[in-house]
N, C-alpha and C positions, 0 to 999 in steps of 0.2 A: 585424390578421391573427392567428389563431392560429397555436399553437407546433406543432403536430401539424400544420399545411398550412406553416408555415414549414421543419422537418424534413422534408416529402415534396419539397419545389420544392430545397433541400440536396442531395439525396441524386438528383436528376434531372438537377440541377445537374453533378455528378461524374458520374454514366454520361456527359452529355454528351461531357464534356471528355476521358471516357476514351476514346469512341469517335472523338472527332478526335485524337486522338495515336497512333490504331493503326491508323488508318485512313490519316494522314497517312504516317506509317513504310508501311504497307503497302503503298501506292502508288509511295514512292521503292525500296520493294524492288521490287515486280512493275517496275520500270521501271529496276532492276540502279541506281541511285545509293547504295542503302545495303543492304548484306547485313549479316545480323542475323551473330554471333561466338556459334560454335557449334551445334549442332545436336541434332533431336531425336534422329534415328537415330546410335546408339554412344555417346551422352553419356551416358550411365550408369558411374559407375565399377565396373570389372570386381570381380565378388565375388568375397571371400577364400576361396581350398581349406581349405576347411573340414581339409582333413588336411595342412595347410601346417606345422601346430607337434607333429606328431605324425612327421611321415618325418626321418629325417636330414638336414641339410643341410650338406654338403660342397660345398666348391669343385671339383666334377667331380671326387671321388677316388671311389676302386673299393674300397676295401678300407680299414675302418676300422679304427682301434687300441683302439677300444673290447675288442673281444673280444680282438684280438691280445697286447693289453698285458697282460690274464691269463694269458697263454699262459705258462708257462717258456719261458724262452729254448734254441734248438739247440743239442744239444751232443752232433754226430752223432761215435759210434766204430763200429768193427768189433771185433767183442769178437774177443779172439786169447788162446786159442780158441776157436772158437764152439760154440755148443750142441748142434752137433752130431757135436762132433769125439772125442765120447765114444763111436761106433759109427764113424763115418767114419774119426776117420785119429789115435786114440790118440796115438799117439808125440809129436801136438803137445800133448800135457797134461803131458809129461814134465817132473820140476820143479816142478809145481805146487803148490799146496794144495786143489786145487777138487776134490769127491767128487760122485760122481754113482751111480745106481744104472742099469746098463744092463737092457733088457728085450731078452730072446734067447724066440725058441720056441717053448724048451723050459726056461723059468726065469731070475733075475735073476743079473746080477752089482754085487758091490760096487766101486769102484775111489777112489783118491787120486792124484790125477793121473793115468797112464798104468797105473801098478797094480792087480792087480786083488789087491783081497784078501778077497773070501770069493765064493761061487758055492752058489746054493740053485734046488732044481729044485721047477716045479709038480708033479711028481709024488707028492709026498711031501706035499703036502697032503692031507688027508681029504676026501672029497666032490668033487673035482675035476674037473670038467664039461668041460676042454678047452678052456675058452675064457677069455684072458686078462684081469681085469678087476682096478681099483687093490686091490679088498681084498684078493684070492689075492696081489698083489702086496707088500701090507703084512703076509701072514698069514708069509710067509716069511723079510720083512726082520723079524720079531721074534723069529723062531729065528737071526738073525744077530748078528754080534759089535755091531753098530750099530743095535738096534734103534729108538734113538731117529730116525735120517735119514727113517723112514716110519709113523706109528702112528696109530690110533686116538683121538683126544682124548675125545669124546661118539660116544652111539651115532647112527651115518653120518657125525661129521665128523673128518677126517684131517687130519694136520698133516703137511708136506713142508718137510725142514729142507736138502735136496740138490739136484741135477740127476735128471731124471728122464726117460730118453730109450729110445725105441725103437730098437732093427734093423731095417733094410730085413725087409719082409713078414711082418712081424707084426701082429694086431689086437687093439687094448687098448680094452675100455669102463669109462668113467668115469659111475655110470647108476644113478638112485634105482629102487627104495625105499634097497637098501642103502648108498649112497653121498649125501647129501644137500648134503656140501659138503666144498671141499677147499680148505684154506688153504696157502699158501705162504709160506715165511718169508721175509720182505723183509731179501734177504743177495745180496751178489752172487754170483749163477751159483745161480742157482736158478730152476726150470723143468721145463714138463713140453714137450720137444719129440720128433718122430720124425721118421726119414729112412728114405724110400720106406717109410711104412706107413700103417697107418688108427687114427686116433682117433677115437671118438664119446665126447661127454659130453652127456648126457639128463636133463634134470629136475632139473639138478644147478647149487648155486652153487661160482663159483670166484674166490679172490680172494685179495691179498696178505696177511700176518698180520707183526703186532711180539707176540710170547710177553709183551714187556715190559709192553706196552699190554693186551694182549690185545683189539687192537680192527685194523683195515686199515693198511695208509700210505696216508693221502692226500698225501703231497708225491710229485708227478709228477717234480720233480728226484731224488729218490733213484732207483738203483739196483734198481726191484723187478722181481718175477719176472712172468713171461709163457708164454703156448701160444704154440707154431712148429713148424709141420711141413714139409719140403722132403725135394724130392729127388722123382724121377721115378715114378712110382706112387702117389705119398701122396694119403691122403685124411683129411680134418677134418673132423667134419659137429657141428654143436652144436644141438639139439634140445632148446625149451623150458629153458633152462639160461638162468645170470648170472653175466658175467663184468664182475668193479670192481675196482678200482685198483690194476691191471696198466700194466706198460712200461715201460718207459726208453726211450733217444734212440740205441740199438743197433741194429744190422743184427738187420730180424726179429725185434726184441724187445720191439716199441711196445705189446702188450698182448695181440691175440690173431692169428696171423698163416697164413696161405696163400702159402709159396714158391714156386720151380719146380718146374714141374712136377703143382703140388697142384692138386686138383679138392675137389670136397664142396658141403659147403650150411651154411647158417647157419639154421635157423627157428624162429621165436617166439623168440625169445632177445632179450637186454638186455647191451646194452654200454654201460655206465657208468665215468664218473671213470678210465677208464686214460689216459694217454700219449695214444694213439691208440686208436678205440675197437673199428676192426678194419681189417686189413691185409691187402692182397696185392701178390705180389712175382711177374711171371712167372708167375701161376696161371693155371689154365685152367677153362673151364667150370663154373664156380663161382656157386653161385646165393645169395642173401638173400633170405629173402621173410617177409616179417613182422615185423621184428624192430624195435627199439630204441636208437639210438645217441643216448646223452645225456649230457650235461656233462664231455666227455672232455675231457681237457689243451689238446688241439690239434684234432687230425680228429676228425670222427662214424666217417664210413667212407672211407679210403682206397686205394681201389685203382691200384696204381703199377706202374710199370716192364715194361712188355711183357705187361702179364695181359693175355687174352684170352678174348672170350666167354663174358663173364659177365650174369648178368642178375638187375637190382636193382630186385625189386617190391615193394610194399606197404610201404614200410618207414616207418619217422618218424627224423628226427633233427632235435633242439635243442639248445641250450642249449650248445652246443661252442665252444669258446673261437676257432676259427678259421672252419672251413668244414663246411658236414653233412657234403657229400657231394662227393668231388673223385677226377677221374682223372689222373692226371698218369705224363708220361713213356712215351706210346708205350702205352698201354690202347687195344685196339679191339675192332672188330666186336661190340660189348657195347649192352645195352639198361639206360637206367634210365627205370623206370614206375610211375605211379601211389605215387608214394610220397608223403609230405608234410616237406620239409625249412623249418624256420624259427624265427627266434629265435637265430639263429648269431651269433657276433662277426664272420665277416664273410664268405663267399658260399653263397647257397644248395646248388647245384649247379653246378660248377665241370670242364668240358673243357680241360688244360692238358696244355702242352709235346708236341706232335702223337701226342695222344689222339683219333684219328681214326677215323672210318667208325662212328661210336655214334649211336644215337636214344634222344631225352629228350621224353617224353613221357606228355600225364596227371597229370603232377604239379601238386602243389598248394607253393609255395615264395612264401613270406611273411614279414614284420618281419628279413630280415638286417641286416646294420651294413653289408653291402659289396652286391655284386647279388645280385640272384635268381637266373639261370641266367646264367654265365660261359662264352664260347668262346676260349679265348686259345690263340692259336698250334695251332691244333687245324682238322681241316678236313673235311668231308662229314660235319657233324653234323646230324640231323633234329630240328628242336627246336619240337616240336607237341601241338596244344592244351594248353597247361599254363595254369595258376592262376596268376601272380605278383603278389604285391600287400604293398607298404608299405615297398619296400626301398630302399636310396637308391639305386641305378638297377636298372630292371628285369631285361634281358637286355642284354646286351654281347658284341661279337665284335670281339677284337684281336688282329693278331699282333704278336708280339715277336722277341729275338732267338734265341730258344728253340725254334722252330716258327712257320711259314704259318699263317694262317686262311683258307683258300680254297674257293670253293663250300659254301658255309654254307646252309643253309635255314631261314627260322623265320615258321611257318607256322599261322594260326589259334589265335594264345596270345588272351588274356586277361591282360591290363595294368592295375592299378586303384592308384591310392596310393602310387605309388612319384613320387621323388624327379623321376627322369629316368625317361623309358619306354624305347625303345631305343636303343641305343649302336652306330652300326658305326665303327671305328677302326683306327689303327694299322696299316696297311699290309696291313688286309682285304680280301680282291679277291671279286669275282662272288658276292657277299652277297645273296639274294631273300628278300624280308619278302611278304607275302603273307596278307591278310584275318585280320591281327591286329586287335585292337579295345584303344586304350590309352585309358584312362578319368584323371580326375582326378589328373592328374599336375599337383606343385607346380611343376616348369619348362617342360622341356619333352617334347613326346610322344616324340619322334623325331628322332634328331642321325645324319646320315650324314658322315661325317668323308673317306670313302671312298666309290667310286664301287659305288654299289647300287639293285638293283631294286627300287621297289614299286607292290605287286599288289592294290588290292582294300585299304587299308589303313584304320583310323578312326582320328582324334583326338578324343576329346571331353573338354572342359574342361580346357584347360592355358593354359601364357601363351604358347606357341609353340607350333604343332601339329608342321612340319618344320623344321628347321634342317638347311641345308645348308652346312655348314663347309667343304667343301674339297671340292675334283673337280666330277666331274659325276656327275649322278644322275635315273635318271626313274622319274614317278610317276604312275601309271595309275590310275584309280578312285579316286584319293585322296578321302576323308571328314574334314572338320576342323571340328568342333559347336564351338557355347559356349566357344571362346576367345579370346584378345585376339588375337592375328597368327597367319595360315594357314599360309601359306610364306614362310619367310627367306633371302634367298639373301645370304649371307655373300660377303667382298671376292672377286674374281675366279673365284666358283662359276660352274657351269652346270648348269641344269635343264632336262627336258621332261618338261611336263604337260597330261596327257591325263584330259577326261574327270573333273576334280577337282568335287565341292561343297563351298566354303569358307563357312563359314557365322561369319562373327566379327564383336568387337566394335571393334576398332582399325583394322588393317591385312589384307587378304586375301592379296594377295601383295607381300612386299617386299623390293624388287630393288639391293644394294649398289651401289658404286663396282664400276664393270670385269666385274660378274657379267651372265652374261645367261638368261632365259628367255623357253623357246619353250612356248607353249599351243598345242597343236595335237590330230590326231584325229581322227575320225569324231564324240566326243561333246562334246557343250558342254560347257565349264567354265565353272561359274556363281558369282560372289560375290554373295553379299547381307550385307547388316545392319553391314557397316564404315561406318565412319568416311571411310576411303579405303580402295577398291578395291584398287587397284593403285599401289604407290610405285615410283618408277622413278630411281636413279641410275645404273645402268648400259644395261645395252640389253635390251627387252623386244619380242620375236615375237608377236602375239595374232593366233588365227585360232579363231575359232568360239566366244566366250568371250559369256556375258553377264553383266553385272553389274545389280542389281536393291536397292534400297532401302536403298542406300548414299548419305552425305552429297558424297560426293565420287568419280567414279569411277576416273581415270588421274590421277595428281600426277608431272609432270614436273619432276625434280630440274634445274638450271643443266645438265648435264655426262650427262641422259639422254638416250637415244634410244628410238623407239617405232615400229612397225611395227603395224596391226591392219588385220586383213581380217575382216569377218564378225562385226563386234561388233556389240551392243545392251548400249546404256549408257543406264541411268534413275537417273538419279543427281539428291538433294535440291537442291543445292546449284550443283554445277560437275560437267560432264559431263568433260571435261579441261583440267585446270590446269596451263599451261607455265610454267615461272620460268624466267627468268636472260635473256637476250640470242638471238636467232638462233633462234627456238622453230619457226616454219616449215621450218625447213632439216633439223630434226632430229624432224621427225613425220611419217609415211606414215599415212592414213586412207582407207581405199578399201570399200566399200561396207558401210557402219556405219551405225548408229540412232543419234545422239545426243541424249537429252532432259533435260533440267538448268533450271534458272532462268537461267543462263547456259551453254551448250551447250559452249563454248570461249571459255578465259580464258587472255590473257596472250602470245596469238600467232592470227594467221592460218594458214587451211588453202589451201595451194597449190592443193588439187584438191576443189570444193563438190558439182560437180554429181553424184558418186557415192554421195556421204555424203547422211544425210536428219538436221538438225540443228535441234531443236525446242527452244523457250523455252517452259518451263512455267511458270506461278504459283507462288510460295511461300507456304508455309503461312502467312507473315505475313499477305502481300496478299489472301489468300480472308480471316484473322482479319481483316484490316482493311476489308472490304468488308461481310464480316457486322454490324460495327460500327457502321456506315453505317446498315447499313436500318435496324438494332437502334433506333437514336438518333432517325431519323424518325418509327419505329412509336411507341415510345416520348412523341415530340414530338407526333406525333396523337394519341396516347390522350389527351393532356395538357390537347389543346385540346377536345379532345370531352368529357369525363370530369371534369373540374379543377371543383371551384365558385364560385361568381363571386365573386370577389375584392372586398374591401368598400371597398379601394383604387380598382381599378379602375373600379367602376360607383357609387361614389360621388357625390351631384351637386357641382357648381362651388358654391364655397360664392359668396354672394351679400352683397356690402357692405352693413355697417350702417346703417340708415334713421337720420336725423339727425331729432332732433326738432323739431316742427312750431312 
């Protein structure tokens, strides 16, 4: 025999024998004595988020100390007296050593404490146009016994070594060509503030000065000087200007500020490295639009305490050691839009301590250390179509003990890379999520902690689409793409789900100890592509549900119970699998599709003749029948096709003739 037909008959040899081993298995499978451990559908292990080592990961914290731990720490006073008590109420500077220069009218005055000791009128300037601006105002303090409190350093830049404060209804401009910059000396009680007046500074830089260094203070713990204007009438408007490293940790002194009362504007302007990088207190209808809030101590921009109707467009803040952009303490009926906050130490846009009746919307809020958009203790916030992406959670709505979070809306966002997608917690009520779309989330999409609606929502690619942590919660239209588990219903949850496509690799919905859900509806709920369908340890309602090219499709836990009307189950494997004892007594199946290689495992159905329960093939038993023919075709060609064996057709060899 040669070695090339010895190696072909080898090698026909082994198909043989492989086709009766799979052929053999395939039979005792199609015939349920051996099922194959594992499966095609979901055996794939789930792919890594690719932005898994790029988002934060905290154990469910909201606010990282990343940024915070730069922060100087609080170190809130009320300065006594305050800044404005050099036109408001004198008598308390009485004793002091604090100098300020008052602006009147009709001219300045000097004062040391409560005293005044020199008085210079604009009129005595040359060229005097009537309208109050800082040079007319330096041009007189150098005919004064002090001229050093207000001068000239370089031409357009001034140096401010005192307090520098307006009278109710006066208007002072701070405004290039002839002003380009105005330094303050970083000394306590130093400052340019007004009461009930108007300030505008234009085109102009403004920031703290050490004469020693001849360069700013960037320590945010000292002591340095700042804009504040209050009191009923006033108005601040800053126009293309830069204001750095301003503020302290004072009432109204955080860097550049809007009291009661104050109205104005902020635009194109740059707030940098102060305290805080702009403030308001009780302001009114006070707009930002364009501007720049970056690397401030603490806040970007903080609007607090009773402001109202204000509206924050176009703006950016980064790089802020706490939060961009935060309302806090009773801020409402105020819009913030289209802005872009990100890069924070720790939340993007922040609704706190019932800052209520605001819409957040258009924004683009991305890479915080804390969430992207915050609702705490805050309530009838609109929180629509925005950007949020790579933050360790996306949007969050909690109340605390500070302020309700109630009637919340957050509607039509964009979710991509963050940590956690959304958050409802903490004692949140009547919360509706509504045809948001969360993408690529490294946990998970969606945590309702509290009982909330959703409308029309998507999950795609996370390890959990919902998690329902606590209460009850339903979910309409729900979308769950490319992740490992659709719905989770945590110990003692309740869900209704209407109308959901789950589309995962694990688990589609799965149901704890003691929790229950109901599927119900006019629309299907459909899983496909799990592993198992549906896991059941506590009690689960199915009416109108189909499951579809799943390994497994209902897994009855020891201690679950199950209810379905109106299912279609095509499941690889096991149409439904009871474990533990007593599995008849705890299943209701009433006019259902069930198709599986075994339809039902583990318990009998009290009631057949409503249900339609079909034994399909498994993929083994079709592999192992292909095998079959494969090995006979094969075995024919062999016999037709083979050349005649020299063995085979050899003659009988014929005994030696013995000699004659």
């Amino acid at each position: 025999m040669s070695r090339q037909h010895r190696v072909r008959r080898a090698a026909l040899a082994m198909v043989a024998v492989a086709a009766v081993a799979c052929a053999t298995l395939g039979v005792l499978a199609g015939l349920g004595v051996w099922k194959p451990q594992g499966s095609f559908v979901g055996s794939w292990s789930a792919a890594t988020n690719p932005l898994a080592n790029t988002v934060p990961n905290p154990a469910d914290s909201f606010t990282s100390d990343v940024g915070i731990a730069k922060a100087p720490p609080r170190q809130r006073v009320r300065m006594q007296p305050s800044q404005f008590d050099a036109v408001a109420s004198p008598k308390k500077l009485r004793g002091t050593p604090w100098a300020n220069i008052t602006v009147q009218a009709d001219g300045v005055r000097t004062m040391i404490g409560n005293r005044i000791t020199w008085i210079g009128y604009f009129r005595s300037l040359p060229h005097y146009d009537g309208n109050i601006s800082l040079e007319n105002i330096a041009g007189l303090i150098a005919d004064s016994p002090t001229p050093e409190w207000l001068r000239e350093t370089d031409p357009g830049v001034f140096l401010l070594m005192v307090g520098l404060v307006q009278s109710p209804g006066t208007t002072m401009t701070v405004a290039a060509p002839r002003v380009t910059e105005l330094r303050m000396a970083a000394n306590p009680y130093v400052y340019v503030a007004g009461v009930s007046s108007t300030g505008t500074f234009r085109g102009v830089k403004v920031t703290s000065w050490l004469p020693a260094t001849n360069a700013p203070d960037s320590d945010a713990t000292h002591r340095r000087p700042f804009v504040s204007y209050d009191g009923a009438g006033s108005r601040l408007d800053t126009i293309d200007s830069d204001f750095s490293f301003l503020g302290s940790d004072s009432s109204e002194g955080y860097g550049v500020s809007w009291g009661t009362g104050t109205t104005g504007q902020a635009l194109r302007s740059v707030f940098h490295d102060n305290l805080f990088g702009a403030y308001t207190g009780r302001a009114v209808n006070v707009t930002f639009q364009n501007n720049v809030f970056r690397n401030n101590a603490r806040y970007g921009l903080d609007p607090h305490s009773d402001s109202r109707g204000l509206t924050i467009i176009g703006n950016e803040a980064y790089g802020n050691n706490t939060h961009g952009i935060i309302f806090s303490k009773g801020v409402v009926g105020s819009v913030i839009a289209n802005n872009h906050s990100h890069d924070n130490g720790a939340n993007g846009i922040m609704m706190d301590e019932m800052s209520s009746n605001n819409v957040v919307q258009n924004n683009v809020v991305e890479r915080n250390h804390g969430g992207g958009i915050v609702i705490q203790g805050s309530s009838n916030i609109q929180v629509t179509n925005n950007v949020v992406a790579g933050n360790t959670l996306g949007i969050r709505v909690n109340g605390n003990e500070l302020g309700i979070a109630a009637t919340n809306r957050i509607t039509g966002n964009q979710l991509s890379g963050n940590y956690n997608g959304i958050k409802i917690y903490g004692g949140a009520r009547d919360t509706a999520l509504a045809h948001n779309v969360v993408r690529d989330t490294v946990n998970t999409g969606i945590v309702l902690s509290e009982p909330t609606t959703s409308q029309s929502d998507t999950v795609i690619n996370a390890q959990k689409g919902v998690l329902v942590r606590h209460g009850a919660s339903t979910l309409t239209g729900l979308s769950v793409q490319q992740s490992a588990r659709g719905v989770v219903l945590a110990d003692g949850t309740t869900a209704t789900i209407a109308g959901a496509q789950l589309d995962t690799r694990e688990v589609g919905i799965d149901v704890h100890d003691a929790a229950t859900v109901t599927l119900a509806g006019a629309n299907t709920t459909t899983i496909t592509g799990a592993r198992k369908g549906l896991v059941v340890s506590g009690m689960a309602n199915l009416s109108n549900v189909t499951m579809d090219k799943v390994a497994k499709g209902v897994v009855l836990s020891p201690v679950g119970r199950l209810s379905v009307e109106d299912g279609q189950i095509a499941a690889q494997d096991v149409g439904l699998e009871v474990q533990g004892l007593g599995g008849s007594d705890r299943i209701v199946l009433h006019n259902s599709d069930l198709r599986a290689t075994d339809p039902v495992a583990g318990a009998s159905l009290a009631d057949v003749s409503s249900n339609k329960l079909t034994a399909t093939m498994s993929w083994l038993a079709i592999a192992g029948a292909t095998f079959v023919a494969l090995a006979l075709i094969l075995h024919l060609l062999h016999r037709i096709f083979a050349p005649m064996s020299s063995v085979r057709h050899r003659g009988i060899p014929q005994p030696a003739r013995s000699g004659a």
